[in-house]
C-alpha positions in Angstrom: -4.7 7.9 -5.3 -7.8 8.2 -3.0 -5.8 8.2 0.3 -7.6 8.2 3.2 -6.4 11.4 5.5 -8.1 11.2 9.2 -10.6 13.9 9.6 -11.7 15.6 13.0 -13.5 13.6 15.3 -12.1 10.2 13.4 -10.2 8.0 15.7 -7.1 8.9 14.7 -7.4 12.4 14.4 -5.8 12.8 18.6 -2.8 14.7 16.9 -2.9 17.3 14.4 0.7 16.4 13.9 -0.4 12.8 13.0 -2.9 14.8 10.4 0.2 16.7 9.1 2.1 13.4 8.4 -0.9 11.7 7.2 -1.4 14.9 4.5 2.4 14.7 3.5 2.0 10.8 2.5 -0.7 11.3 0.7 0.2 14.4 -1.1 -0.4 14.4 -5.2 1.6 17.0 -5.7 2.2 16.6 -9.6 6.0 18.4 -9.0 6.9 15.0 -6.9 8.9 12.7 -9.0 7.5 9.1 -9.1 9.3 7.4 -6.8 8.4 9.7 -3.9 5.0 9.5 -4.8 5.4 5.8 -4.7 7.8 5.8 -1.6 4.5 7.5 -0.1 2.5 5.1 -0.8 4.9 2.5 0.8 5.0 4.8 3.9 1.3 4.7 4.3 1.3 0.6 3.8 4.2 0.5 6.7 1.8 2.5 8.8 -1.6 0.1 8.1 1.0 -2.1 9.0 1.5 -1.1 12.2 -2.6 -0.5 12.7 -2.9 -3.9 11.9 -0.6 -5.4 14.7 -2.2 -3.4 17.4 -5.8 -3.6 16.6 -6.2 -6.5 18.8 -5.0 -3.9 21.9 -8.0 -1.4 20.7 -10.9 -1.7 22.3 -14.6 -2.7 20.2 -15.4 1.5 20.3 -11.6 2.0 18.4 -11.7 -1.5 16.6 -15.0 -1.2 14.6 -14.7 2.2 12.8 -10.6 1.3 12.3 -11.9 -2.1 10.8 -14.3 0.1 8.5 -11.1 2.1 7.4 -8.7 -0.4 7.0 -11.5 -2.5 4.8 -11.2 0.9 2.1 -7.6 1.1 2.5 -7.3 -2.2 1.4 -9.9 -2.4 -1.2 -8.7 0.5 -3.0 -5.4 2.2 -1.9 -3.5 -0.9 -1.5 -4.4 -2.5 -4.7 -3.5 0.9 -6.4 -0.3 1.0 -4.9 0.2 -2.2 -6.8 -0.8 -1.6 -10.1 1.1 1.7 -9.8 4.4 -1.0 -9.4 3.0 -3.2 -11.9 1.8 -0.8 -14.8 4.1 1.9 -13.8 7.6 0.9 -12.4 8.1 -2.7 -13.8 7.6 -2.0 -17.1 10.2 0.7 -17.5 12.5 -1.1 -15.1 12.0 -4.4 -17.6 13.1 -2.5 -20.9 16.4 -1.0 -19.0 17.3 -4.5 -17.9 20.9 -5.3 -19.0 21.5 -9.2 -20.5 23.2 -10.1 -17.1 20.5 -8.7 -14.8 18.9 -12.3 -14.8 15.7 -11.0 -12.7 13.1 -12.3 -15.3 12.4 -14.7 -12.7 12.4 -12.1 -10.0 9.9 -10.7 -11.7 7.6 -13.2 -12.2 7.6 -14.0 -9.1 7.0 -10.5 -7.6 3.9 -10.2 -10.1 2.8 -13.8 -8.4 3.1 -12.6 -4.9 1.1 -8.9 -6.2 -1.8 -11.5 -7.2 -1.8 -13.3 -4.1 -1.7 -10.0 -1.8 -4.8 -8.4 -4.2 -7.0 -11.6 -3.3 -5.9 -11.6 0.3 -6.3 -7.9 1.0 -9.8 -8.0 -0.9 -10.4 -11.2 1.7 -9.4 -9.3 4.6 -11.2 -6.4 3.4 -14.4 -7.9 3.4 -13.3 -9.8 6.9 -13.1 -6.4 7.9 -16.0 -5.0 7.3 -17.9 -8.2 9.3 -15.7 -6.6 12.4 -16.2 -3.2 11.6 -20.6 -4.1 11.9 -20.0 -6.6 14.7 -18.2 -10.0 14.1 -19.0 -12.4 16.5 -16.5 -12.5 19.1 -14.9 -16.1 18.6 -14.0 -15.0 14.7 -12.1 -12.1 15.9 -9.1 -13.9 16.8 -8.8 -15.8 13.7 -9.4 -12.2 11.5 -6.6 -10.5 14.0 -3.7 -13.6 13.3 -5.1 -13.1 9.4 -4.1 -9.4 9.8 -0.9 -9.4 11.7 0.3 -12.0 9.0 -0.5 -10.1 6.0 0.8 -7.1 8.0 4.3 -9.4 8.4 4.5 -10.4 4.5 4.2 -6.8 3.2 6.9 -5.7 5.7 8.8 -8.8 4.5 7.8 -7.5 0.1 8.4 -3.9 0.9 11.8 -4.6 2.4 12.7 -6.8 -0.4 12.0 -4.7 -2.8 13.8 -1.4 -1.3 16.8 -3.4 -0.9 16.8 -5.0 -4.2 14.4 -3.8 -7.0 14.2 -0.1 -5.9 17.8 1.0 -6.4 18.1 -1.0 -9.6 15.3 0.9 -10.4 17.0 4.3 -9.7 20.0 3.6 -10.8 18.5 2.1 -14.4 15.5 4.8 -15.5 16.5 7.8 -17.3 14.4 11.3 -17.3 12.2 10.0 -20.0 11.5 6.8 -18.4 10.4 9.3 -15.2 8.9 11.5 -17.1 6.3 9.3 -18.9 5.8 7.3 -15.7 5.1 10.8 -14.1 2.4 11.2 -16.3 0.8 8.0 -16.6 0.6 7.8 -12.6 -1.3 11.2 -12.9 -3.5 9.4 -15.6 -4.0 6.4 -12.8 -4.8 8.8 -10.2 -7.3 11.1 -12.1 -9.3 7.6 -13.6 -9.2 6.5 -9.6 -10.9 9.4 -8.0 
């Protein structure tokens, strides 16, 4: 997907170990089957996460070039990472639903709350990119509680979904179902770079 690995002289380049984690997140290695290209993605959202909360600690020098970042992260990784649930996992988890599953619902409303997090992210995004070129000072507080809360409902959807929709997931697609999904994410990836 176009994940963004920290470069030399970038803020968060300090630790060449933090570049070695950042390359192992975002590896495509076409080998890798989906879901740990996909649990990749999810690490990297827990770690914007985590940005997020503690940008308010960062001083203007760190805050403006980390708003920059997080303003591409969230206009084009994180909105990737979602249609790679929505056109890549929930359809093939859908067609091995069993008659008992009863998670239509579930799924309805996980595509609901996909919707609202695109438009929020794409909101913050461009939020972002005022701090990143020099938002006046009173807004900053009010973009800061906007992050950390956004940052608090994706912790909130990931762990949902690990703890629910994942290992159904697992448990339910066969080697075809990976297989094809393998090669449609590949399809996603090459049409996003």
């Amino acid at each position: 997907m176009g994940q963004r690995i920290p470069t030399e002289g970038s803020p968060a380049a300090a630790s060449p170990a933090l570049l070695r984690i950042c390359t192992v997140l975002a590896q495509q290695d076409d080998a890798a089957s989906p879901f740990d290209m996909l649990e990749g993605q999810r690490m990297i959202l827990l770690s914007v996460c985590a940005l997020l909360d503690t940008l308010p600690d960062a001083g203007p020098q760190l805050q403006q070039p980390l708003a920059a970042a997080i303003a591409g992260y969230l206009r084009s990784d994180f909105p990737a990472m979602i249609a790679e649930e929505e056109e890549g996992l929930l359809p093939r988890l859908r067609e091995r639903l069993l008659l008992g599953d009863d998670l239509d619902q579930v799924l309805r409303q996980l595509e609901e709350e996909h919707r609202r997090d695109r438009r929020q992210a794409a909101l913050l995004a461009a939020e972002c990119d005022s701090l990143a070129d020099g938002l006046m000072p009173d807004e900053v507080p009010a973009l800061f509680a906007a992050l950390h809360a956004f940052a608090e409902q994706q912790r909130r959807h990931l762990a949902w979904e690990a703890a629910t929709l994942l290992p159904l997931a697992r448990n339910r697609l066969t080697p075809a179902d990976l297989s094809g999904w393998a090669r449609a994410m590949r399809a996603r990836r090459l049409l996003q770079q």
